[in-house]
N, C-alpha and C positions, 0 to 999 in steps of 0.2 A: 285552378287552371282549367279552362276550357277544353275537351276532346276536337281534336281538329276532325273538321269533316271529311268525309271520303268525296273523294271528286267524279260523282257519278251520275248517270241521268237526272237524279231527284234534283241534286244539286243544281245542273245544268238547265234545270225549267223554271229554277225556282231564279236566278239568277237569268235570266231572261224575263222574265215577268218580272223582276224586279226594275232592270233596265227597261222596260216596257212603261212603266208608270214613271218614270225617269223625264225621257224621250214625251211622254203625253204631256208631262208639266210645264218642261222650256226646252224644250227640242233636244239636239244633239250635243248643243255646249251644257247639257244641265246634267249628261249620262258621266258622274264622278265615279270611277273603278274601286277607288274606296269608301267611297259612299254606299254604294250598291253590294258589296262582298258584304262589310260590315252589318247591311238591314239582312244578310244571308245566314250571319251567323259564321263567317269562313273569310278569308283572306285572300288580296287580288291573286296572289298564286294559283287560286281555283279557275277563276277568268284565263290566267294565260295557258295556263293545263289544259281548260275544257275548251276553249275557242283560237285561243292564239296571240290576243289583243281586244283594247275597245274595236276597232275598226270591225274585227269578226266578230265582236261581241253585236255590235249593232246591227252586221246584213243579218244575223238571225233574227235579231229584232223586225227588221224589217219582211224577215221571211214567215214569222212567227203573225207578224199582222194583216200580212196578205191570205195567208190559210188563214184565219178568224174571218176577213170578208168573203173568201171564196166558198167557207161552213155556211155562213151565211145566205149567200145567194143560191149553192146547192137545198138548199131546204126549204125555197121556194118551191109551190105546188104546179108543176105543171100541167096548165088550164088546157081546156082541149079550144075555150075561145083567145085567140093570137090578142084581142084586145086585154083582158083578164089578167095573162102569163106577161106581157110588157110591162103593165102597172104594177103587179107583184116582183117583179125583177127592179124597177125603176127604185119602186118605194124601197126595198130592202137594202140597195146602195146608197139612199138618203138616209136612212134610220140609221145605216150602220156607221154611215161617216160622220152624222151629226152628236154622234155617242162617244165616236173616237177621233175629233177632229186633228188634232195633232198625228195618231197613225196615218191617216190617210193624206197627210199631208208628205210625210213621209213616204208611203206608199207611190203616186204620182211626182210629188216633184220633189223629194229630197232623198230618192235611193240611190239616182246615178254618183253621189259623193260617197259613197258605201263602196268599193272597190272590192270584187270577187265574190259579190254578193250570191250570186247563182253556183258557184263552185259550194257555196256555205249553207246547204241549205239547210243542213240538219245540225249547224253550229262546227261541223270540222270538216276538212276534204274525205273523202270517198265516193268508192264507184257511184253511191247511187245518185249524189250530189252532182258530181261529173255528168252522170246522163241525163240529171235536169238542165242542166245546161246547156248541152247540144241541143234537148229536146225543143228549150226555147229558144235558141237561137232559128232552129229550123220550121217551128210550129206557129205558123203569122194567125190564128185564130182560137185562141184558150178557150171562150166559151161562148162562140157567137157571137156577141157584142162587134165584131171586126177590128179589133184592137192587133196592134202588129208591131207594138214596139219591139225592139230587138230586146232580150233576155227579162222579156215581162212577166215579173211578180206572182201574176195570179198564177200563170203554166207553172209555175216553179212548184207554189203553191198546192196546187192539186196534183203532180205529182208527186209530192212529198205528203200529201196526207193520202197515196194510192189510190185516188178516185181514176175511175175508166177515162181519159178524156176525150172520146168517141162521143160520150152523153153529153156533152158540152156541146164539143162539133156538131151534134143533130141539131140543134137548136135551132138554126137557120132552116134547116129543112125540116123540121116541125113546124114551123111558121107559113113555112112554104104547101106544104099539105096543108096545113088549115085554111088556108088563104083561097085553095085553090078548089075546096070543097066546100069554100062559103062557109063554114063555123065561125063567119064576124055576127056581131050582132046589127050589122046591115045587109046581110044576109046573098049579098053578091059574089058569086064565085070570078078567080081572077086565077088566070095564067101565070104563076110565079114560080121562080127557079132560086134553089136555096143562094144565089148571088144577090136576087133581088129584096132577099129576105135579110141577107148580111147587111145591105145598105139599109136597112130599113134598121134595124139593130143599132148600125150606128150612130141612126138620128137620134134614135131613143136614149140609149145613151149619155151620145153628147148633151143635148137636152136635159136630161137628170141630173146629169155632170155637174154644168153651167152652172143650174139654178144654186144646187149642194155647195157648190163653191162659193157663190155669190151670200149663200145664206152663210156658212161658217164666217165670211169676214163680216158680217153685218148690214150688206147694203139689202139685204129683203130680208119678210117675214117669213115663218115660216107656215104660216094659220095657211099659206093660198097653196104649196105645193101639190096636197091631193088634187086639187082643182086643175094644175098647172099639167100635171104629167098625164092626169086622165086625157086634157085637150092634146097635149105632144105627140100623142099615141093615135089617137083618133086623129090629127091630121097626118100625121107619118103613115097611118094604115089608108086613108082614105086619096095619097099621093100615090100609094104604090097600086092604087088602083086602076090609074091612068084618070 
């Protein structure tokens, strides 16, 4: 007879990563509570113990893959040239999404059916879950990019893995001093204020976005993206030049 497991953080990682690989296979009808327990070793009991239900089992899921892209684009090197730091940001949410296309799928358009996702950040209610929640309710810019959904993923994200989100917020105005001290490689200094540098973020972006998306269903290749986001960037820099 089996030792039943203790129902403890190991537990609780392990049974999110399991549901994790779930959820990447066939989405959300594929995440089985005894399916998942079972590849754990332990019994749905541990699922209702440690999160509540599938439904909190899943916003961690969902919160669980937002911090993995948000590790991600934090480990980007920030370039002192604004062309460099866009292409490394762009690329890093292409490689990340095309690795994980089902998370990310999840991630933008299949969280708002997750209900109290941002109370769950850390898979149960508590203060600190609580305070990611107001924070993203009230915080319309996570990292630059100008993203403002209401209770958006990544803010949750990086405050749940304790990253400053100050170094985020500079983003824009690190673009903004570069810009305006000419460290493009066209060598033009330009009057730009970190709003102008948010719109500029967002083209970039959306641009990256578009294309990521268009490549995970299949209508484009992927061989042209370096080619594609280098030009995005170099017309989005060279618009906000006037």
């Amino acid at each position: 007879m089996n030792t039943p497991r203790h129902h403890d953080e190991k537990l609780r990682l392990e049974l999110i990563a399991e549901a994790s690989k779930a959820l990447a296979k066939g989405g959300p009808a594929a995440v089985s509570l005894r399916d998942i327990s079972a590849a754990c070793n332990t019994s749905t009991t541990a699922i209702y113990s440690l999160f509540g239900g599938k439904k909190q089992l899943l916003n961690s899921v969902v919160v669980s893959s937002a911090s993995d892209l948000a590790k991600h684009l934090t480990e980007v090197k920030r370039e002192q040239d604004p062309e460099e730091y866009l292409v490394g940001l762009a690329t890093a949410l292409h490689d990340w999404a095309v690795s994980n296309p089902e998370l990310f799928d999840v991630i933008f358009n299949q969280a708002d059916q997750v209900p109290d996702r941002a109370a769950q950040a850390n898979g149960a209610p508590g203060a600190a879950s609580a305070a990611a929640a107001k924070d993203s309710d009230a915080t319309p810019d996570p990292i630059g990019f100008g993203l403002s959904r209401r209770d958006n993923h990544l803010l949750t994200a990086f405050r749940a893995l304790g990253t400053d989100i100050d170094e985020f917020e500079s983003i824009a105005k690190h673009l903004a001093q570069a810009m305006s001290e000419g460290r493009t490689k066209y060598g033009t200094t330009v009057d730009t204020s970190p709003s102008d540098a948010t719109t500029l973020l967002r083209a970039v972006w959306a641009s990256a976005h578009g294309w990521t998306h268009l490549e995970i269903q299949g209508f484009i290749d992927s061989a042209g993206f370096n080619d594609f986001v280098r030009a995005a960037v170099r017309a989005a820099l060279k618009a906000s030049r006037g």
